[in-house]
C-alpha positions in Angstrom: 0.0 0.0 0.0 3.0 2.6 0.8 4.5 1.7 -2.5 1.1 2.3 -4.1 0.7 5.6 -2.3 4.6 6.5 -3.4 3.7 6.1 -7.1 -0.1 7.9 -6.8 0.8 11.3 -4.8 3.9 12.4 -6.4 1.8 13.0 -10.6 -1.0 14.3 -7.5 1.3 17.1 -6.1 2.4 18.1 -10.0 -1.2 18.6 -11.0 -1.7 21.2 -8.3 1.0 23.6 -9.7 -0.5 26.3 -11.4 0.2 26.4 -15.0 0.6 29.4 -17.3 -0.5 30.0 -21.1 1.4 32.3 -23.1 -0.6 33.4 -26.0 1.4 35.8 -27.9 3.7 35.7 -31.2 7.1 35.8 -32.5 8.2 37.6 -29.3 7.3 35.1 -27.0 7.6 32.1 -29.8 11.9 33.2 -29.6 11.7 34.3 -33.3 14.9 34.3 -34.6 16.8 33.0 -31.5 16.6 29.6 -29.8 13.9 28.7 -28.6 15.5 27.6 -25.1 17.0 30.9 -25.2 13.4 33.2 -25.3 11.9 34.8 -22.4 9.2 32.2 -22.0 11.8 29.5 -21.5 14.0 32.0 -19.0 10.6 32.2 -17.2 10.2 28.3 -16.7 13.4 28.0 -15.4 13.0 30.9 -13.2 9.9 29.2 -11.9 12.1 26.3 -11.3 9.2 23.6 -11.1 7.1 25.4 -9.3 4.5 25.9 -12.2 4.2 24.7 -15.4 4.3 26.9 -18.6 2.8 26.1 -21.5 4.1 28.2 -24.6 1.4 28.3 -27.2 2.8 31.7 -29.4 3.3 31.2 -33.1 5.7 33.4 -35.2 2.6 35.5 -37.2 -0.3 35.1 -34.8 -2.7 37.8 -34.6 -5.7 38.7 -31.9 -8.2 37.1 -34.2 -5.6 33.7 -34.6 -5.6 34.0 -30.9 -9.4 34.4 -30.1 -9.9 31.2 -32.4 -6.9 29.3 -30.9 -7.6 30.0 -26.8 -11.0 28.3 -26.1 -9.4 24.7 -27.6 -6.0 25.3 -25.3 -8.1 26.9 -22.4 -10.0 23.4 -22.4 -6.6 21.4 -22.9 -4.6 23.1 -20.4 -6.8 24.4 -17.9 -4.7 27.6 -17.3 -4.6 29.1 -13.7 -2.9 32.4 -15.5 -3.3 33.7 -19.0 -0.5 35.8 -20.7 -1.5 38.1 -23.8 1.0 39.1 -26.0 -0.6 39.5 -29.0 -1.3 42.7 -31.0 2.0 43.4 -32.8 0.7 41.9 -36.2 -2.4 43.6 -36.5 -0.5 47.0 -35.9 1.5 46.2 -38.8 -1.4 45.0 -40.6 -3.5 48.3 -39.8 -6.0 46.4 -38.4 -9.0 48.9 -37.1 -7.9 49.2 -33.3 -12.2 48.4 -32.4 -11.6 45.0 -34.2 -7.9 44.1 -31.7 -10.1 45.4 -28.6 -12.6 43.2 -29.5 -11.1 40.1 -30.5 -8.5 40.9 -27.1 -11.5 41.4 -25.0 -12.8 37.8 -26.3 -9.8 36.4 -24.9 -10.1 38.0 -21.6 -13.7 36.9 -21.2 -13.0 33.4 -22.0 -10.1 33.3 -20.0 -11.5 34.4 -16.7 -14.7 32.0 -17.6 -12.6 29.4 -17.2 -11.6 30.7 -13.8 -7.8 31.8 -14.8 -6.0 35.3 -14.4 -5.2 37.6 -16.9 -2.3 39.0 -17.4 -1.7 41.5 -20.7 1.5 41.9 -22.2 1.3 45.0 -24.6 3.1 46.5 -27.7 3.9 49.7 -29.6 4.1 49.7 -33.2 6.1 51.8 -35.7 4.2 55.0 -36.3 3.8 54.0 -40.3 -0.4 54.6 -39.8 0.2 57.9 -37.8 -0.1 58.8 -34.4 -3.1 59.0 -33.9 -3.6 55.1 -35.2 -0.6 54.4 -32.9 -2.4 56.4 -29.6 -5.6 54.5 -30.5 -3.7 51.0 -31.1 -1.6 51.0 -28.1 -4.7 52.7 -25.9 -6.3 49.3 -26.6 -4.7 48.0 -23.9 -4.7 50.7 -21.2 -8.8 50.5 -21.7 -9.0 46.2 -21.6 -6.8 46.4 -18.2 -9.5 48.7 -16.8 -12.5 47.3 -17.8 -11.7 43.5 -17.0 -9.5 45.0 -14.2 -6.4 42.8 -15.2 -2.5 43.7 -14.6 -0.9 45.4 -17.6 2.8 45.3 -18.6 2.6 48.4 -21.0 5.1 47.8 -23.2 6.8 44.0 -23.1 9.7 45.8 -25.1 10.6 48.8 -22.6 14.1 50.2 -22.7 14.8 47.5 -25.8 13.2 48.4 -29.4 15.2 51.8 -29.3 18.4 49.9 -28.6 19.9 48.2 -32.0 22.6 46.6 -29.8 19.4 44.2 -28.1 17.5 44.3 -31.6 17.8 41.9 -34.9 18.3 43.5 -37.8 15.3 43.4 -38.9 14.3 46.1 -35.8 11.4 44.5 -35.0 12.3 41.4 -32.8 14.8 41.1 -29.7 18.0 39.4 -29.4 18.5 36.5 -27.5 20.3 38.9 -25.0 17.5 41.0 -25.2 15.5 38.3 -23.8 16.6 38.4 -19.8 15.1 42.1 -19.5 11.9 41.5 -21.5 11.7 38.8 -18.4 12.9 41.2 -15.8 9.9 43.8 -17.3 7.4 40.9 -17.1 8.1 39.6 -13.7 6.7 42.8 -11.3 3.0 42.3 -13.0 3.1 38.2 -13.3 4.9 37.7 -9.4 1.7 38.7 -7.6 -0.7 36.7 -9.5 2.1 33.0 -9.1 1.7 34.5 -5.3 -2.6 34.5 -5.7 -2.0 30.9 -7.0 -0.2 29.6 -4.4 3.5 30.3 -5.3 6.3 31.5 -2.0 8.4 33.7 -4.4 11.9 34.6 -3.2 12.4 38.4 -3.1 15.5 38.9 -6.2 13.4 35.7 -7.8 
């Protein structure tokens, strides 16, 4: 019977980690980089066992890729936390910013219907549509963090797209040693919801 026990608890114990679902694209799917080398992967071994991350970006994806993609993985994975990072695609693709709040919102909803967090990673875009399509584009985010009342990293490439030293050449997507801060700028909004889930977090995790 103790032998019995050994072999039942242990898979038990691994089920109650919390997991995490990235939804996002090529800078969370390590585009261009290995893929050990991308911040998702830095995150899991941050975490160290003590959750599970599931990585479900794809170089390309877009808000509506995502909305069609999440219910399938939602039902799969049973997230306890949700990571959006999605939005840089349909920026470049001038998609109307009422059609990304609405597909993002989507997301949101289903996510917390299936009783995970939500945590939204956002993006800026090159100003080739204007500023005023890049103020209403990157607002998207500032107005979904209020109304679902979900954390917001504002911008998942802060002090790195202006910096061609942590930048491919194609100035869009981070270096591999890029990939450390994007974790570092992630980290102060995710932190408190691993905590909500159960998580004892060392202080310089």
């Amino acid at each position: 019977m103790a032998l019995l026990l050994a072999l039942v608890v242990p898979p038990a114990q691994a089920e109650e980690r919390p997991l995490l679902l990235v939804m996002g694209d090529s800078l969370s799917a390590a585009y261009g980089i290995e893929r050990q080398e991308g911040w998702v992967s830095l995150l899991d071994e941050r975490l160290d066992g003590k959750a599970n991350v599931v990585n479900a970006s794809i170089s390309g994806e877009t808000s509506s890729g995502g909305a069609s993609r999440l219910p399938d993985l939602l039902g799969q994975h049973e997230p306890h936390i949700v990571l959006l990072e999605l939005g840089g695609n349909d920026g470049l693709r001038g998609l109307p910013p009422r059609q990304f709040e609405a597909n993002m919102a989507d997301m949101i909803e289903a996510s917390q219907a299936a009783g995970a967090e939500v945590l939204l990673l956002g993006i800026d875009i090159p100003p080739n549509y204007g500023q005023a399509y890049r103020d209403a584009f990157t607002g998207v985010y500032d107005r979904l963090a209020e109304e679902f009342d979900v954390p917001l990293v504002p911008f998942l490439l802060e002090g790195i797209a202006l910096d061609d030293s942590l930048m491919q050449d194609d100035g869009i997507h981070p270096t591999a040693a890029a990939q450390p801060r994007i974790l570092d700028t992630v980290w102060p909004e995710l932190a408190p919801l691993l905590e909500e889930n159960g998580l004892t977090l060392a202080v310089h995790d």
